[in-house]
C-alpha positions in Angstrom: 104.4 163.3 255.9 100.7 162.5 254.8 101.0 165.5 251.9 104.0 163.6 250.8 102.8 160.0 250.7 99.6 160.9 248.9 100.9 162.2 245.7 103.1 159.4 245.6 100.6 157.2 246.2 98.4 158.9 243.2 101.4 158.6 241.1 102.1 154.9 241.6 98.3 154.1 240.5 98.6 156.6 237.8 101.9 154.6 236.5 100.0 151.1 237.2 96.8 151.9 235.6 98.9 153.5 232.6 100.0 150.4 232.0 97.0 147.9 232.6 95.8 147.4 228.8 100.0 145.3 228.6 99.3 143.5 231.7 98.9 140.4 230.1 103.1 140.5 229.5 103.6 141.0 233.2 102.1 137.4 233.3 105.2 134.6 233.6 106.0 134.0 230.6 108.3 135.4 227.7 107.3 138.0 225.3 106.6 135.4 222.3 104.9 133.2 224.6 101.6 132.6 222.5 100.0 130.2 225.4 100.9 128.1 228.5 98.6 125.0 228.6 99.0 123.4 232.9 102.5 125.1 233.1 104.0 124.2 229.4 104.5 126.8 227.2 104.2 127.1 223.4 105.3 129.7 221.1 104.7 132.1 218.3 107.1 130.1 216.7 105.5 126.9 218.0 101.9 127.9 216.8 103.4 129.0 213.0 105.1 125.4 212.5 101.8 123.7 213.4 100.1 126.2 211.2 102.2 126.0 208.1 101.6 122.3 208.4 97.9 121.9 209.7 96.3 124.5 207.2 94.6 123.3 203.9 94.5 125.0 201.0 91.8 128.0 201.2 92.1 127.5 205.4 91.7 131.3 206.9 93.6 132.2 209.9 91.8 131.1 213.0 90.1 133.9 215.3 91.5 132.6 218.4 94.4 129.7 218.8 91.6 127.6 220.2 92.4 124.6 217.4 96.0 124.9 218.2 95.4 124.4 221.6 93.3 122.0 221.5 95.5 119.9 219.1 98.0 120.4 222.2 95.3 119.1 224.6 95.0 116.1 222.6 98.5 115.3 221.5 99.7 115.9 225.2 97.3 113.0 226.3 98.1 110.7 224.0 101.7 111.2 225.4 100.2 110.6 228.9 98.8 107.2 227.7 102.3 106.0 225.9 100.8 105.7 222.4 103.7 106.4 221.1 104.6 103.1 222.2 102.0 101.0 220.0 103.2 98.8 217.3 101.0 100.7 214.7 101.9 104.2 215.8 105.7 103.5 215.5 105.4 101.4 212.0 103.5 105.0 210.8 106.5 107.2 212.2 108.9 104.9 211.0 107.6 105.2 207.5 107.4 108.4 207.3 111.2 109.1 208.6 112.5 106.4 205.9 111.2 108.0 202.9 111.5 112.1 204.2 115.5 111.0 205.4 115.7 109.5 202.0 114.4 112.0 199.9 116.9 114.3 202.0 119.7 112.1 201.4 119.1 111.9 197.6 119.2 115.7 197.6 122.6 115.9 200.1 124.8 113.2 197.9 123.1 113.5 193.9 120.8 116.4 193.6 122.7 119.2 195.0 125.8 118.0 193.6 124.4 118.3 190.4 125.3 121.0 188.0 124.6 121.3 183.9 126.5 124.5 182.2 125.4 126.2 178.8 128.6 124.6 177.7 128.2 121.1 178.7 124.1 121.5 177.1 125.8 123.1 173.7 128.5 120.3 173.3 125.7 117.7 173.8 123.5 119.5 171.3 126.5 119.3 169.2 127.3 115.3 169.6 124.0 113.7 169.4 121.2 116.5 167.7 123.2 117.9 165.0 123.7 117.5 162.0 119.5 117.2 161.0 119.3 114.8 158.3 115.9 115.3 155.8 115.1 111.7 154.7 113.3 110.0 152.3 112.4 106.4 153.7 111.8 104.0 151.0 110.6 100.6 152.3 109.9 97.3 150.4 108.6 94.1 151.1 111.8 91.9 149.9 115.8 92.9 149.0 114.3 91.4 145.2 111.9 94.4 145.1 114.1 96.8 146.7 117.0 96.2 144.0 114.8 96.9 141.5 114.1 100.0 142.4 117.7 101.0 143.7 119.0 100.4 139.9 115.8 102.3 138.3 116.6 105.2 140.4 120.2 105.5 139.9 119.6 105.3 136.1 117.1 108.0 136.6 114.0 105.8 135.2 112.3 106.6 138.3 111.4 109.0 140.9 110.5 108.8 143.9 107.1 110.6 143.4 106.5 108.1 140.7 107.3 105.6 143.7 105.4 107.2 146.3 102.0 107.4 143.8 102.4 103.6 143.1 103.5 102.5 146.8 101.3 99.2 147.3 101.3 97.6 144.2 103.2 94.3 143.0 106.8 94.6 143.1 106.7 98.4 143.9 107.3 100.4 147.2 105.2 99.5 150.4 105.7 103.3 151.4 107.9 106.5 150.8 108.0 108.5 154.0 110.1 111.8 154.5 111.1 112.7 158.0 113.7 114.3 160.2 116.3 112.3 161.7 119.2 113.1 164.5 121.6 111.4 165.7 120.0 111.1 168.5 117.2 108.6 167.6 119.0 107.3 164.7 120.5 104.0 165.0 124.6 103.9 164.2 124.1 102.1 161.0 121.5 104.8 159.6 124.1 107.2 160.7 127.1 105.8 158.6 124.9 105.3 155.6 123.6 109.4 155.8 127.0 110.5 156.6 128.5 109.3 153.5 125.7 110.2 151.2 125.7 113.7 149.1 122.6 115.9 149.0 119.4 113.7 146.8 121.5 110.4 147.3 120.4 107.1 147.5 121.7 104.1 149.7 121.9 100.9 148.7 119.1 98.3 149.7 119.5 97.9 153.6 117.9 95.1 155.7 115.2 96.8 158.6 113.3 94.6 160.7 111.0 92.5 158.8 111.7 94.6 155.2 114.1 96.5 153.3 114.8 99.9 152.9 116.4 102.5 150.5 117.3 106.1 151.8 117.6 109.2 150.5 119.1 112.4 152.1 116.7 115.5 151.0 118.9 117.7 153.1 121.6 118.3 156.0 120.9 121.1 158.5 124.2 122.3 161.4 124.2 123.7 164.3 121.2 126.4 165.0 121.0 128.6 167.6 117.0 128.6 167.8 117.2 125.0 167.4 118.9 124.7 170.5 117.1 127.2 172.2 113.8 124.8 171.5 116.0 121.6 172.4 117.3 122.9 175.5 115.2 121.7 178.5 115.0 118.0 177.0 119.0 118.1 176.7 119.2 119.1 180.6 116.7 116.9 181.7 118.8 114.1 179.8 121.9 115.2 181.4 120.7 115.2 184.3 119.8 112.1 185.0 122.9 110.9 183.2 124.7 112.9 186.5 121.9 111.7 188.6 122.6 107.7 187.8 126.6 108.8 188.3 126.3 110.0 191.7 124.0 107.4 193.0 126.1 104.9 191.7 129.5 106.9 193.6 127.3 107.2 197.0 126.3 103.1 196.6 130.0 102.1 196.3 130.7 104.4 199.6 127.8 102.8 201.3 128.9 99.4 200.3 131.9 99.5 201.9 130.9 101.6 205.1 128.2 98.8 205.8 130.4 96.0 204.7 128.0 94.2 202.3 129.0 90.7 201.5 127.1 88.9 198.7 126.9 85.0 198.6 127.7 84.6 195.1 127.9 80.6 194.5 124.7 80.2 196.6 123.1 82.9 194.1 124.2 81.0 191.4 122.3 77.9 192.6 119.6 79.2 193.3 116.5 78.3 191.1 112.9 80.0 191.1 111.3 77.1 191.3 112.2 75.4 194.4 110.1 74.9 196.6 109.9 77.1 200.0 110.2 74.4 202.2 113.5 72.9 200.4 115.0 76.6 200.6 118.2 76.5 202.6 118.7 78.8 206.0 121.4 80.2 205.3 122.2 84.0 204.3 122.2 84.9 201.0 123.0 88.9 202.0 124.7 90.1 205.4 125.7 93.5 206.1 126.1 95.2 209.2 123.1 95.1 212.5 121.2 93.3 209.5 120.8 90.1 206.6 118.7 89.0 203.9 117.3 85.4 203.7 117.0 82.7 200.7 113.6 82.7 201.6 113.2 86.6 202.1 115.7 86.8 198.9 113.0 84.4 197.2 109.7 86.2 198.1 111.5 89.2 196.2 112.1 87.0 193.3 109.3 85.3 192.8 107.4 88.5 192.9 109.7 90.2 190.2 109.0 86.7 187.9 105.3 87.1 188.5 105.5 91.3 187.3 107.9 90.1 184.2 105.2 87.3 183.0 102.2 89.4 183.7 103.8 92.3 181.6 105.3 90.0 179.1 109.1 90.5 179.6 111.4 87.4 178.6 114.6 88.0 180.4 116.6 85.4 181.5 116.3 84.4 185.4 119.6 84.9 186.2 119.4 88.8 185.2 116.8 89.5 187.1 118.3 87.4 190.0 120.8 90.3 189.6 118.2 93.0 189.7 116.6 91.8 192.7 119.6 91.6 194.3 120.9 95.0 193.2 117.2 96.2 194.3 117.2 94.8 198.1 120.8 96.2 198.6 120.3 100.1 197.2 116.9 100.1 199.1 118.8 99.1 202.4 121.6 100.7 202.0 119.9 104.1 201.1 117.4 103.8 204.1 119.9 102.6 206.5 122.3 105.9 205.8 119.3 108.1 205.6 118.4 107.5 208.9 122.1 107.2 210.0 121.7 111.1 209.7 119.4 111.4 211.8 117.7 114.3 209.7 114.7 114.3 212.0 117.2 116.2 214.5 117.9 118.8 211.9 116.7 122.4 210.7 114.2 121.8 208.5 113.4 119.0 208.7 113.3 118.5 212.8 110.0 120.8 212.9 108.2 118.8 210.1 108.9 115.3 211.9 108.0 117.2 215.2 104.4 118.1 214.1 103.8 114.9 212.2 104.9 112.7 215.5 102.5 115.1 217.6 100.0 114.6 214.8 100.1 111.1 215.1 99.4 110.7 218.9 96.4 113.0 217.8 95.7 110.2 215.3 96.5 107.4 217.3 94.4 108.9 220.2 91.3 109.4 217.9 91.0 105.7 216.9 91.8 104.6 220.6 89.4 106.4 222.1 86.7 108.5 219.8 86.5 105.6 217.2 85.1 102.5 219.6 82.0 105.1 220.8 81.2 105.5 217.2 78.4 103.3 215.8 75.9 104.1 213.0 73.5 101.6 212.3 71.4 100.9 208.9 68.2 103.0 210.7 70.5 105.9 211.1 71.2 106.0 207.3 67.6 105.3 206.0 66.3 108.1 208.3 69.2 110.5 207.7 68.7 109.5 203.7 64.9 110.6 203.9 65.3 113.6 206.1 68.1 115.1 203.6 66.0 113.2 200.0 66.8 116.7 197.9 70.2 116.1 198.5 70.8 112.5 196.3 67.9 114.2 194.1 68.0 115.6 190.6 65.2 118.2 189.7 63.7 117.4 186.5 65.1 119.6 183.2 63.8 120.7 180.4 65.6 122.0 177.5 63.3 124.7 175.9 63.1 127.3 172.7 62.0 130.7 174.9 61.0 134.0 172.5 59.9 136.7 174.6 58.2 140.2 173.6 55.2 141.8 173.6 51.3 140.6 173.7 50.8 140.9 170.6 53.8 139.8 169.1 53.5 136.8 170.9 50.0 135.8 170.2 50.9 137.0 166.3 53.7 134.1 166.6 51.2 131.4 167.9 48.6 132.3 165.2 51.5 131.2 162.8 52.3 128.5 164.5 49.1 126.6 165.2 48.6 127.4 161.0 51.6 125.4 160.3 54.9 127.2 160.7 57.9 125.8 161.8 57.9 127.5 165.6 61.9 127.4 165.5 62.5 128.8 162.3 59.8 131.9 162.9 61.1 132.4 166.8 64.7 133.0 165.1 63.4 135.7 163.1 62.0 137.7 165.8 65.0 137.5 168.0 67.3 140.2 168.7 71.0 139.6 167.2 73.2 137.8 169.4 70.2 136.9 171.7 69.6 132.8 172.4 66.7 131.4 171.5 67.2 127.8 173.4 67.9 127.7 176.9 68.2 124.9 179.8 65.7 125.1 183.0 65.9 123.0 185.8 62.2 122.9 187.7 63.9 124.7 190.5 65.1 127.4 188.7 61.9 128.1 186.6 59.5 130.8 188.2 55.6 130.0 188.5 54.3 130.8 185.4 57.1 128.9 183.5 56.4 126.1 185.6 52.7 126.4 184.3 53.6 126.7 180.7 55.8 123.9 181.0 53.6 122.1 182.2 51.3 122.1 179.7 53.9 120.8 176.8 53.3 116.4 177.0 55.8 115.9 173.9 58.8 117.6 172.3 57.7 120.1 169.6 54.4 121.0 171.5 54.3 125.1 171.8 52.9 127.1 174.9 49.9 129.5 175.3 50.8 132.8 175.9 51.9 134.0 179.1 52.8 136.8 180.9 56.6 136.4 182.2 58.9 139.1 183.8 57.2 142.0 182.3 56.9 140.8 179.0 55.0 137.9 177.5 56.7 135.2 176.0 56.1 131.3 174.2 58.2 128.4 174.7 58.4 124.8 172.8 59.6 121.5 174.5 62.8 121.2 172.6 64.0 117.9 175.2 62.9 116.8 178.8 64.3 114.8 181.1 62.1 113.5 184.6 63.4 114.2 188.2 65.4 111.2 189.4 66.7 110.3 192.7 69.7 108.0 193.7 68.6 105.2 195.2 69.8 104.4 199.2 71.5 101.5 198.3 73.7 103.7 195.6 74.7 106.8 198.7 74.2 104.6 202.0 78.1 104.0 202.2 78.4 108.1 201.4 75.8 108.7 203.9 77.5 106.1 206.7 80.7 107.7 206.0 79.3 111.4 206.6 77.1 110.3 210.3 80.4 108.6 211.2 82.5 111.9 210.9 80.3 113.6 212.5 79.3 111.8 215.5 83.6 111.7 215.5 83.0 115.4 215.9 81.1 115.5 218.7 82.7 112.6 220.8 85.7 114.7 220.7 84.0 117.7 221.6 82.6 116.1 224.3 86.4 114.6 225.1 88.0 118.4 224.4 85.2 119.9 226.8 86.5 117.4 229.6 89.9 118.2 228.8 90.1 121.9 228.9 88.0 121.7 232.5 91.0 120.0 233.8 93.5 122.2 232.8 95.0 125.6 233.4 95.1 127.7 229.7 96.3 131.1 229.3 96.9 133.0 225.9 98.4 136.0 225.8 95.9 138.1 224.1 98.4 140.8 223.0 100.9 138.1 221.7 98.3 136.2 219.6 96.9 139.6 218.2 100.6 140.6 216.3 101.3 136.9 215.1 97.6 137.0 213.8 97.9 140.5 212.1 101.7 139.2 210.8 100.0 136.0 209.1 97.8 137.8 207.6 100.0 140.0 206.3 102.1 137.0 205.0 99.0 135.7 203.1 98.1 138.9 201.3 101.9 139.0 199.9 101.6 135.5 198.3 
């Protein structure tokens, strides 16, 4: 019996310790279980949606999913202490859902339902950028001065060159400018004048702003292919928010009625700007379902759209933009009310986004609960930490210098000439190599010793060096421009500085916190797990 058991025996610990280096999946959890932090498990999938939304741009991929589970340490305790509960955590979330859930349902009810064909572009191009008219634009001061010209230039008296070279004096043309019109930016009484002009025809005298004008067509130009081709993305853009402003308007008029808007329109009417807040009536001036506008709300909202129009100079009548306020409040609501009616935050892809940024909240909210009150940096900090660190808010002094380099005697041949009378610059040039520089910018730091000595030496621009040696060689240099060493004063980086100790005495509280954390909990990564979602990340990074 014993003869039997023992190579059974040796067998079973052969097959066991064949299979120690995958013991970590005999552990209790599932094969793309990343980590269990005090019974909870997380994911591959779990640790790639916090990535893809944690990671800054040039962010590496972590070693270890230490920050991920420490952002689970964190976020899981602000869950323990209800912060989700606060009045500021919940106006954050809030905001962030209205405008994602917009955004979503402007894409679900106008964007996606948009589409712009070759065709539809081409017959666009067609109606309102062809034909190209070539124009001369004749303008005069007064109709007097423009029918004198009109008659001269129909009998042939006069051209328009001889116009354009005596544009600005008495009685003659202000200007003569040629340019390319379209329909597109031509107004519809320009059109009907062009259209019924032949080729080097003139119109007859036509009233324009504060002047008259005369036209001539140069030339008419169809329908071109290239033309198009440049003309293109402008033409979509334009048809697309054409389509744009036709489906928001169709998805208002179905929200409308789904939410049963009611308008008081006689109690608009009465309503003046300039009442004042405390003679404003009660009463409801907008009522939809679960929800109403004010007069005074409606008000605020109006007296803030007069104060934009005067400050940016528009003259508008009240009552219109009584109608755009109105038209304002009611699309804003009615937009935000069916975006979250959709509840996208419950939907692929949307649900892992909100997911991480409600987590990433608590994270937030639990920072300035509890880190934020045990941070203090006083005025002593920043005067110390402002001393210790001077060469940061420090600039080095820097020179701007003419540098020849050669041999000894060349050199000391050059300052012979120059201390006779030559012009160091205009020597130096001749000795250097083509393509070399002959002026260069130093810093003191990045000047070795003996240029520092030379330098040193120079007390005004123009003053020229002793020879020196310098990498191998010897070499002269001339002061072309020097400016001192300077240092910002604390009162210019203090709030810099105050900023930087705060962050990083942030740092260490919630070190500290993490420490505390992670001693009262039970982690486990699976090693193996974490080692193929690493390898597949970076895999995923070398393709982009």
């Amino acid at each position: 019996m014993c003869k039997i058991i023992r190579p059974l025996t040796l067998a079973v610990m052969l097959f066991f310790v064949s299979l120690s280096p995958l013991r970590a999946s005999w552990l209790p959890w599932s094969s793309s279980t990343l980590v269990t932090v005090n019974g909870k498990e997380y994911s591959t999938a779990d640790f790639s949606n916090w990535w893809k939304n944690w990671r800054e741009k040039g962010m590496s991929i972590p070693d270890t999913p230490a920050p991920y589970v420490d952002w689970v340490l964190l976020y899981r305790q602000g869950e323990k202490m209800h912060l989700y509960d606060t009045p500021a955590y919940r106006m954050k979330v809030m905001i962030f859902l209205k405008a994602r859930s917009l955004m979503m349902l402007k894409y679900d009810e106008v964007d996606s339902k948009i589409k712009i064909s070759r065709q539809e572009l081409w017959q666009r191009y067609l109606k309102s950028y062809v034909p190209r008219w070539q124009v001369n634009v004749i303008s005069f001061h007064n109709k007097q001065d423009a029918d004198a010209a009109y008659k001269k230039l129909m009998a042939g008296t006069v051209t328009v060159e001889e116009l354009h070279k005596r544009a600005g004096s008495k009685g003659g043309a202000i200007a003569v400018k040629s340019r390319w019109q379209r329909p597109d930016n031509t107004n519809i009484g320009w059109q009907k004048i062009l259209l019924g002009l032949g080729k080097h025809g003139f119109s007859k005298p036509t009233s324009y702003r504060n002047g008259v004008l005369i036209l001539q067509l140069l030339n008419t130009v169809g329908a071109d292919k290239k033309d198009f081709a440049r003309l293109r993305k402008g033409i979509s853009r334009k048809l697309w928010r054409e389509k744009e402003g036709v489906y928001t308007n169709r998805l208002l008029q179905r929200l409308w009625k789904k939410y049963h808007v009611q308008v008081n329109r006689k109690l608009l009417k009465k309503l003046d700007v300039n009442t004042p807040a405390a003679d404003l009536s009660a009463e409801n001036i907008i009522t939809m379902d679960e929800g109403s506008v004010s007069v005074k709300e409606f008000m605020q909202k109006l007296r803030a759209q007069r104060r934009f129009r005067r400050e940016y100079g528009f003259k508008d009548a009240a009552f219109r933009y009584k109608e755009q306020v109105l038209d304002g409040i009611i699309s804003q609501t009615l937009t935000t009310r069916a975006g979250l009616d959709r509840h996208y935050e419950k939907k692929p892809p949307f649900d892992k986004i909100f997911r991480f940024y409600t987590r990433h909240r608590l994270v937030m909210a639990l920072e300035k609960q509890i880190f934020l009150p045990q941070v203090k940096v006083s005025a002593a900090e920043i005067k110390t930490f402002y001393n210790k660190n001077i060469k940061e808010f420090s600039r080095p002094a820097s020179f701007r210098l003419a540098l020849i380099k050669g041999s000894r005697q060349e050199m000391k041949d050059l300052w012979v000439e120059t201390v006779a009378g030559g012009d160091f610059m205009t020597l130096a040039r001749g000795k250097v190599p083509h393509g070399a520089s002959l002026v260069h910018a130093f810093t003191e730091d990045d000047m070795d010793l003996a240029m520092k000595k030379a330098v040193a030496g120079l007390a005004i621009k123009g003053d020229v060096s002793q020879v020196f040696a310098l990498q191998g060689q010897y070499a002269l240099v001339q002061l072309l421009d020097h400016k001192p060493a300077d240092t910002l004063p604390l009162e210019r980086v203090k709030d810099f500085i105050a900023r930087q100790l705060k962050q990083d005495k942030i740092k260490a509280v919630r070190a500290g916190y993490l420490k505390k954390l992670r001693a009262a909990s039970v982690i486990q990564v699976n090693d193996r797990v974490w080692q193929g979602l690493r390898q597949k990340l970076r895999r995923e990074d070398e393709k982009k």
